[in-house]
C-alpha positions in Angstrom: 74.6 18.1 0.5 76.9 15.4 2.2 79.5 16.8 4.7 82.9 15.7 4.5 83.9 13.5 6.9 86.7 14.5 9.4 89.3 12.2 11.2 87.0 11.7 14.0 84.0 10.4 11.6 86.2 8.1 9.8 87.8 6.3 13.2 83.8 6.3 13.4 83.5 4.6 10.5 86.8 2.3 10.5 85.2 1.2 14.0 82.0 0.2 12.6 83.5 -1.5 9.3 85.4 -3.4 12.1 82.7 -4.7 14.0 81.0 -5.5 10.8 83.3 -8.3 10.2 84.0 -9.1 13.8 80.7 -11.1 13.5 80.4 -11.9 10.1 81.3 -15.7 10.0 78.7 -16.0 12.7 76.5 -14.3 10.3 76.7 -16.6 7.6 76.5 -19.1 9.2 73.4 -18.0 10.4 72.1 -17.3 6.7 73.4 -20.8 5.7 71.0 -22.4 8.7 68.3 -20.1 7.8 68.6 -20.9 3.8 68.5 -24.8 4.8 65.9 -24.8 7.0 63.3 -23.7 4.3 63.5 -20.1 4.6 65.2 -18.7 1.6 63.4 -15.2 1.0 64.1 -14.5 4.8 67.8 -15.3 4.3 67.7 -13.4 1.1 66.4 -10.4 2.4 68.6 -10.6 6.2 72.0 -10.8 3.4 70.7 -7.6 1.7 70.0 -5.6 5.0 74.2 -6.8 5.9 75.0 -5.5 2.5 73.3 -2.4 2.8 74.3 -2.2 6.0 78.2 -2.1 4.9 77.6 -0.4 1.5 76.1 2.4 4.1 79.3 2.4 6.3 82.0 1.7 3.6 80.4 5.3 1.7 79.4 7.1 4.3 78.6 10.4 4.5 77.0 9.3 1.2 73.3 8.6 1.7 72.3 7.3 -1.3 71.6 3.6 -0.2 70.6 2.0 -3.6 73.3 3.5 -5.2 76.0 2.3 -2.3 74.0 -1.2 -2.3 74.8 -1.5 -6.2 78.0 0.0 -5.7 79.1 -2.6 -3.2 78.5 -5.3 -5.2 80.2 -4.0 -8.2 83.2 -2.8 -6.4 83.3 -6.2 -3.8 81.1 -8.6 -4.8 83.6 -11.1 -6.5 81.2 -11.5 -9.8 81.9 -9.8 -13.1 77.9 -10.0 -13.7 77.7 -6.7 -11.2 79.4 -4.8 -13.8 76.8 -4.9 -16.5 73.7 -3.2 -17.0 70.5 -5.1 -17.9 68.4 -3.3 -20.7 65.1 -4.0 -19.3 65.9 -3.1 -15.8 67.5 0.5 -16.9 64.2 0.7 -19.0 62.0 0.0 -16.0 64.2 2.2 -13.9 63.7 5.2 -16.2 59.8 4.5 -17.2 59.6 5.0 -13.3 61.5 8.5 -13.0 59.6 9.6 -15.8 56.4 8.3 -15.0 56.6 8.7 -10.8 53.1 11.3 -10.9 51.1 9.7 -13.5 49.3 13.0 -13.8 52.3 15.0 -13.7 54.7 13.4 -16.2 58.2 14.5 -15.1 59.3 17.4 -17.6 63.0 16.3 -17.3 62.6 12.1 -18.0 59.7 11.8 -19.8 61.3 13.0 -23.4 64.5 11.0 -22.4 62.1 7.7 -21.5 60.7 8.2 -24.8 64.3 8.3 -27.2 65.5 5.4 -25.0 62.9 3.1 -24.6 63.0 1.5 -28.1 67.0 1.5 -28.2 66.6 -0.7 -24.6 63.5 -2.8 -26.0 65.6 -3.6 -29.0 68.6 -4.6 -26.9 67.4 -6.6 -24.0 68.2 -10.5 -23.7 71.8 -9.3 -23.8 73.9 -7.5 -20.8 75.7 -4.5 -21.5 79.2 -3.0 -20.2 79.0 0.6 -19.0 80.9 1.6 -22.4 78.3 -0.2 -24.2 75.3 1.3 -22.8 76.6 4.5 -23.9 77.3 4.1 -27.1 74.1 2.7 -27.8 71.9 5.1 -25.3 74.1 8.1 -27.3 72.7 7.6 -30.5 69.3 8.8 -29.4 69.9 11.3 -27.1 71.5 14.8 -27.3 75.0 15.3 -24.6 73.2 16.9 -22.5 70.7 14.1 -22.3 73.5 11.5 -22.2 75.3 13.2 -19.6 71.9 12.5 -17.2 71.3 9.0 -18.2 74.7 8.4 -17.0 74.2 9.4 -13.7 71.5 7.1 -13.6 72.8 3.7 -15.3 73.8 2.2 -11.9 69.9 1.5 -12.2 69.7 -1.1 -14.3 72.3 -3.2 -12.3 72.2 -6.8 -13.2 71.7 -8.2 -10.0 69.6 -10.7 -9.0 69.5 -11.6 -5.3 
């Protein structure tokens, strides 16, 4: 259960979010130097840690860092491409949550996996809105059903870093 933040924590918060982009020319230029000198996966991976890193201060006292990381990009990233859902990914993403103890299937994902996974098999090679996804996730599963998937679309983000 996340707290709710009080005036204190989000001065806290503000302050950090500050410092964040204090530095942050310095940052990419640092990136840019990194990237150029051969070193592209290390510059990748530094930009997702200063991503996560404000995705965890602009949402805090949420702790749900992939969620806040996808968020982030959707809500600030500058590129409609955030806002759409790739078929493949959400199956992958779902396959896992269903699939996480292979001895133990997971009671609650495993018969959702198993209405979706065709629908998403037969749709990838295209991107889907949010609005889309539904419609075409809610022909196989029951409300109740849909109502969970939802939560969990955020997971098949179209990003590609």
């Amino acid at each position: 259960m996340t707290k709710k933040p009080d005036a204190k924590d989000n001065e806290a918060k503000l302050e950090f979010i500050r410092a964040f982009f204090e530095g942050l020319e310095s940052r990419v230029e640092f990136l840019k130097k990194l990237k150029s000198s051969g070193r592209k996966i290390e510059a990748t991976t530094l930009c997702s840690c200063y991503i996560d890193g404000l995705a965890s201060a602009l949402y805090w006292p949420d702790e749900r860092n992939n969620l806040n990381f996808v968020r982030v990009l959707k809500e600030y990233g500058g590129e409609e491409i955030f806002s759409y859902i790739h078929p493949k990914m959400l199956e992958l993403a779902i396959s896992n949550l269903a699939y996480r103890e292979p001895k133990k299937p997971s009671r609650k994902w495993e018969p959702i996996f198993k209405k979706v996974s065709p629908a998403l098999q037969k749709a990838n090679g295209k991107l889907y809105s949010y609005q889309e996804m539904i419609a075409l996730l809610s022909r196989s599963l029951s409300k109740d059903e849909l109502t969970e998937m939802e939560k969990k679309l955020w997971r098949g983000a179209s990003i590609k870093l």
